[in-house]
C-alpha positions as CSV (number, residue, x, y, z in Angstrom):
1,X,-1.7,-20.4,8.2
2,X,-3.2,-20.5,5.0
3,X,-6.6,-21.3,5.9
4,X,-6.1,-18.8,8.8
5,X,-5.4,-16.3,6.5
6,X,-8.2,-13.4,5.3
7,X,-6.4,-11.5,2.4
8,X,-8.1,-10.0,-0.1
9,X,-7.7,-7.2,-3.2
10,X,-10.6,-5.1,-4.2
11,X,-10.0,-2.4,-7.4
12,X,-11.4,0.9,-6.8
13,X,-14.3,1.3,-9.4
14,X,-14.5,-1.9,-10.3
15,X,-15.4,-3.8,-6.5
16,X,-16.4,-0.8,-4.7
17,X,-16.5,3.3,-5.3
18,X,-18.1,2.5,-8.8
19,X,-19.7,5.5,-9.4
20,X,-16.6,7.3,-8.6
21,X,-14.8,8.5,-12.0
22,X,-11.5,9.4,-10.2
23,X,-11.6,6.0,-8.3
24,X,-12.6,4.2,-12.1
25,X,-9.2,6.4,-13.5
26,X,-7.1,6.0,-10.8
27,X,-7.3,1.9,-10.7
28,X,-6.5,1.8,-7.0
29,X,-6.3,-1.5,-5.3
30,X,-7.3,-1.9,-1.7
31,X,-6.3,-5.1,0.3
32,X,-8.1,-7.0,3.9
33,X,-5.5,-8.7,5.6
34,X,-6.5,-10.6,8.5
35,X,-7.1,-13.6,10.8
36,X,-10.4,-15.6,9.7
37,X,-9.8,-16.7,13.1
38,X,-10.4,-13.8,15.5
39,X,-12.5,-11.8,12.7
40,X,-10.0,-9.2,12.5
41,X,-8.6,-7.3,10.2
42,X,-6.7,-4.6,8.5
43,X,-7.3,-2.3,5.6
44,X,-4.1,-1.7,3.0
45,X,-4.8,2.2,1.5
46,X,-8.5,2.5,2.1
47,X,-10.0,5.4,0.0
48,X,-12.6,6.4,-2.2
49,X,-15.9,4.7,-0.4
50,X,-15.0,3.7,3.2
51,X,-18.7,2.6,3.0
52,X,-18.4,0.0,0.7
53,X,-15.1,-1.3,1.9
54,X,-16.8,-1.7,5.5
55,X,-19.4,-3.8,3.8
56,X,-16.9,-6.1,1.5
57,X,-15.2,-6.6,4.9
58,X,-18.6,-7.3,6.8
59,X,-20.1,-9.6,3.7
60,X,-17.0,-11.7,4.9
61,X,-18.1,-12.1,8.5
62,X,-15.2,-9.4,9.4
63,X,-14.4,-6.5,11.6
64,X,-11.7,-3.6,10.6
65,X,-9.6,-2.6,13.3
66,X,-6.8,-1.4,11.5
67,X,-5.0,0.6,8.7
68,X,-1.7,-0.2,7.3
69,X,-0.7,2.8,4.8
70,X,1.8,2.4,2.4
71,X,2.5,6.4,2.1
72,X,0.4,9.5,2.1
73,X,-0.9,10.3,-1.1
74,X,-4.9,10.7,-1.3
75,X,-5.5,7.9,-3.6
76,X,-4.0,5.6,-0.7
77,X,-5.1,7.8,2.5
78,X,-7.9,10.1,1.1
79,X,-7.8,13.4,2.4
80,X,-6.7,17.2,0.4
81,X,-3.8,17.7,-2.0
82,X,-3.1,19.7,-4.9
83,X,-7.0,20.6,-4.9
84,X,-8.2,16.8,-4.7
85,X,-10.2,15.8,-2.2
86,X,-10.4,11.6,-1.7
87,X,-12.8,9.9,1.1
88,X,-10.4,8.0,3.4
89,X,-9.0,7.2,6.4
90,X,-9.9,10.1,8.6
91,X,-13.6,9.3,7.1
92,X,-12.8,5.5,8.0
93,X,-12.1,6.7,11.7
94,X,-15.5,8.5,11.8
95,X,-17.3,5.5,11.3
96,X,-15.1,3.1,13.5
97,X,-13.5,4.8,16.6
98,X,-10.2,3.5,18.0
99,X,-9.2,2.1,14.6
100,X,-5.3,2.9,14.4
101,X,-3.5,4.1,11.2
102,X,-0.1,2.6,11.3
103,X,1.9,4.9,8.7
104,X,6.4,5.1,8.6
105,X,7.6,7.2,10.7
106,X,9.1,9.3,7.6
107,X,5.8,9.7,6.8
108,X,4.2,10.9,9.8
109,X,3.9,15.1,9.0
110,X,2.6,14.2,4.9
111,X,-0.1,12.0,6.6
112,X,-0.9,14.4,9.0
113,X,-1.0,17.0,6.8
114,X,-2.6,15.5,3.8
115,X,-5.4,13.8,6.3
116,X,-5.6,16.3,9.0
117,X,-5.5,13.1,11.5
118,X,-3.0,13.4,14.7
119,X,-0.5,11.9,16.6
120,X,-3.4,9.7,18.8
121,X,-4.8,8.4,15.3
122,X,-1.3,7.2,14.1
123,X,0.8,4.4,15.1
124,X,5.1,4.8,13.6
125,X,6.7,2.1,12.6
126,X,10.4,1.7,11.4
127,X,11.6,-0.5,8.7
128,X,11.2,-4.6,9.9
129,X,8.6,-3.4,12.5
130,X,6.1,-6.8,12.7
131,X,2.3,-5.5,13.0
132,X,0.5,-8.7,14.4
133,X,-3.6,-9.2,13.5
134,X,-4.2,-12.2,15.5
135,X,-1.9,-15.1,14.6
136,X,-0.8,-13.3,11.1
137,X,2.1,-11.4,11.1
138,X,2.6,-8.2,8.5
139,X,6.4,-7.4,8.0
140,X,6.7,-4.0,7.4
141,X,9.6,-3.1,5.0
142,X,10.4,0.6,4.2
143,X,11.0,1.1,0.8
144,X,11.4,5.0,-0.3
145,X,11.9,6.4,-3.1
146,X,7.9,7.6,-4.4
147,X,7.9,9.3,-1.0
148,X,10.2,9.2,2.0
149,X,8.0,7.1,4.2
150,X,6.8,4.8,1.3
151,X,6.6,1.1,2.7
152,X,5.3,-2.5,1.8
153,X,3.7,-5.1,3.2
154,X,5.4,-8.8,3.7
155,X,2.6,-11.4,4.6
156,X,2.4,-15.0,4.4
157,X,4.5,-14.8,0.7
158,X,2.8,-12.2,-0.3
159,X,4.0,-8.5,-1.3
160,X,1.6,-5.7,-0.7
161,X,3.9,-3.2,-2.8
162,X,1.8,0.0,-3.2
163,X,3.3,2.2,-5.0
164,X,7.0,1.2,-4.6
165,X,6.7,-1.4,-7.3
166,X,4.3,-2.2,-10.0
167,X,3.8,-5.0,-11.9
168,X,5.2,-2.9,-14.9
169,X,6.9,0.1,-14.1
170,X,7.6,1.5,-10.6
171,X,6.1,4.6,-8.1
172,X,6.9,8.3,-10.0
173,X,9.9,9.5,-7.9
174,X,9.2,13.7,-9.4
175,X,6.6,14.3,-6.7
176,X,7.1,15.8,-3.3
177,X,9.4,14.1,-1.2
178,X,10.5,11.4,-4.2
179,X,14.0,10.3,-4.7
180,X,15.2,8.3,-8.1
181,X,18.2,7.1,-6.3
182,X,16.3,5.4,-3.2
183,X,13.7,4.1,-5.2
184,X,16.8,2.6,-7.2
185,X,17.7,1.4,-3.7
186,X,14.8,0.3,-3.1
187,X,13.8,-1.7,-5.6
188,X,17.1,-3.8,-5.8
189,X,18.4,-3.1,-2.2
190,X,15.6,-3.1,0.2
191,X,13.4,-5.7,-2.0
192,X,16.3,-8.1,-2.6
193,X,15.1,-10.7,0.4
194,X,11.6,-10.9,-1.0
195,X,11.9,-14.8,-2.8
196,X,11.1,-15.2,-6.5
197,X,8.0,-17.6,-5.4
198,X,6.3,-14.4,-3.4
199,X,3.3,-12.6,-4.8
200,X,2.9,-9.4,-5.8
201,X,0.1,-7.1,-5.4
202,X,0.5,-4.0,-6.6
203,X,-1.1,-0.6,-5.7
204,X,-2.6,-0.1,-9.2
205,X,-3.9,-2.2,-11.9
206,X,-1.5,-0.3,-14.6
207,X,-0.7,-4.1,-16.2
208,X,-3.0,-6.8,-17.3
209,X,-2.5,-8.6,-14.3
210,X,-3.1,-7.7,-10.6
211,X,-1.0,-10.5,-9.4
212,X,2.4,-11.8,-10.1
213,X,5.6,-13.6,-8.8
214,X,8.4,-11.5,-7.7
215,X,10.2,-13.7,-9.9
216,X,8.6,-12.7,-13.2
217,X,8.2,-9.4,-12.2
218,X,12.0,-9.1,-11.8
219,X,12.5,-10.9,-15.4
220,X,9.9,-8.7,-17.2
221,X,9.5,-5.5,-15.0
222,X,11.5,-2.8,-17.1
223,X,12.6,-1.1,-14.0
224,X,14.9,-4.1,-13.3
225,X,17.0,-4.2,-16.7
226,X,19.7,-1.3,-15.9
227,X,22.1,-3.4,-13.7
228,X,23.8,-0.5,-11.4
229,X,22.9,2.5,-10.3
230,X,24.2,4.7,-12.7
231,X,22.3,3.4,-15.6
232,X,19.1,3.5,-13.2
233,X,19.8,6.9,-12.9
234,X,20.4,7.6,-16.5
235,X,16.8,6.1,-17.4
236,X,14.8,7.0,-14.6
237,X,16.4,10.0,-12.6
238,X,14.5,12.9,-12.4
């Protein structure tokens, strides 16, 4: 399946939007997953420059028919919040009609609301829902705890974590709709049957690194030293 595979990480700023100064602070990453087979494919979090992510994809010899969303926030989704306004999917459907946005179904209203896209544009998923591009298979695993719909991305080893889990640190849980004690849940719960040998690709570049092993990021990832809840709680509850 490897060499069926199309999977691929682009940083906002750096391999598309560069002109963008939000997109150059924010260090999003965006992620293709697809079949090389079929020519298919599926955007993780597009935002910033649908432009420029439609040509990445098409410099590949690829076609976007898809959107997997890890939550609603506009640096993952675009769209208005908190006087912000991002480029994003509902620009993405503009350009390429009948292209579904598959969001949680915890995090159906925020989408809407935050995108102003509707029920037609949007397909729900529940936690362990499979979303199949071609022969490739996307394990959806719900993860809250930034947001109540937050959920990553299990594909051929690899972890598409947005903003559940970063390479150092993990999502904020202060905003709207963020719980300390399911992102505790989460993380060491929810996460638990990913294997050490998996990658990890975060939704920011906030480390050196864009990828790691689960493995190492469980041995050096600060979020994992408190070993119960309660001490989660006493460093990281809001």
């Amino acid at each position: 399946m490897d060499d069926r595979l199309y999977f691929r990480q682009w940083l906002a700023g750096r391999d598309f939007a560069r002109s963008d100064p939000l997109a150059r602070q924010m260090v999003n990453f965006v992620y293709a997953v697809g079949d090389r087979e079929t020519g298919r494919c599926m955007l993780v979090d597009p935002a910033y420059d649908v432009d420029d992510l439609l040509d990445l994809v098409e410099g590949d010899e690829m076609e976007v028919d898809g959107v997997l969303a890890t939550h609603y926030h506009p640096d993952h989704v675009g769209g208005d919040m908190m006087g912000i306004s991002i480029v994003g999917v509902r620009d993405l459907l503009e350009r390429r009609s009948g292209v579904a946005v598959h969001v949680q179904q915890d995090e159906v209203e925020f989408v809407k609301k935050v995108t102003g896209l509707g029920d037609a544009e949007l397909v729900t998923h529940s936690g362990g829902d499979v979303v199949s591009i071609g022969a490739v298979d996307v394990t959806l695993v719900h993860t809250p705890g930034h947001t109540p719909g937050s959920q990553c991305f299990f594909v051929e080893n690899r972890l598409v974590s947005g903003d559940t889990l970063f390479l150092d640190g993990c999502g904020r849980t202060d905003l709207p709709g963020g719980d300390p004690r399911e992102m505790y849940r989460s993380l060491t719960d929810r996460l638990a049957r990913i294997p050490d040998k998996a990658l990890v690709f975060p939704g920011h570049m906030y480390s050196a690194a864009g990828v790691a092993t689960m493995g190492a990021t469980r041995e050096l990832n600060y979020v994992f030293k408190p070993k119960t809840e309660q001490q989660w709680l006493a460093v990281f509850g809001a």
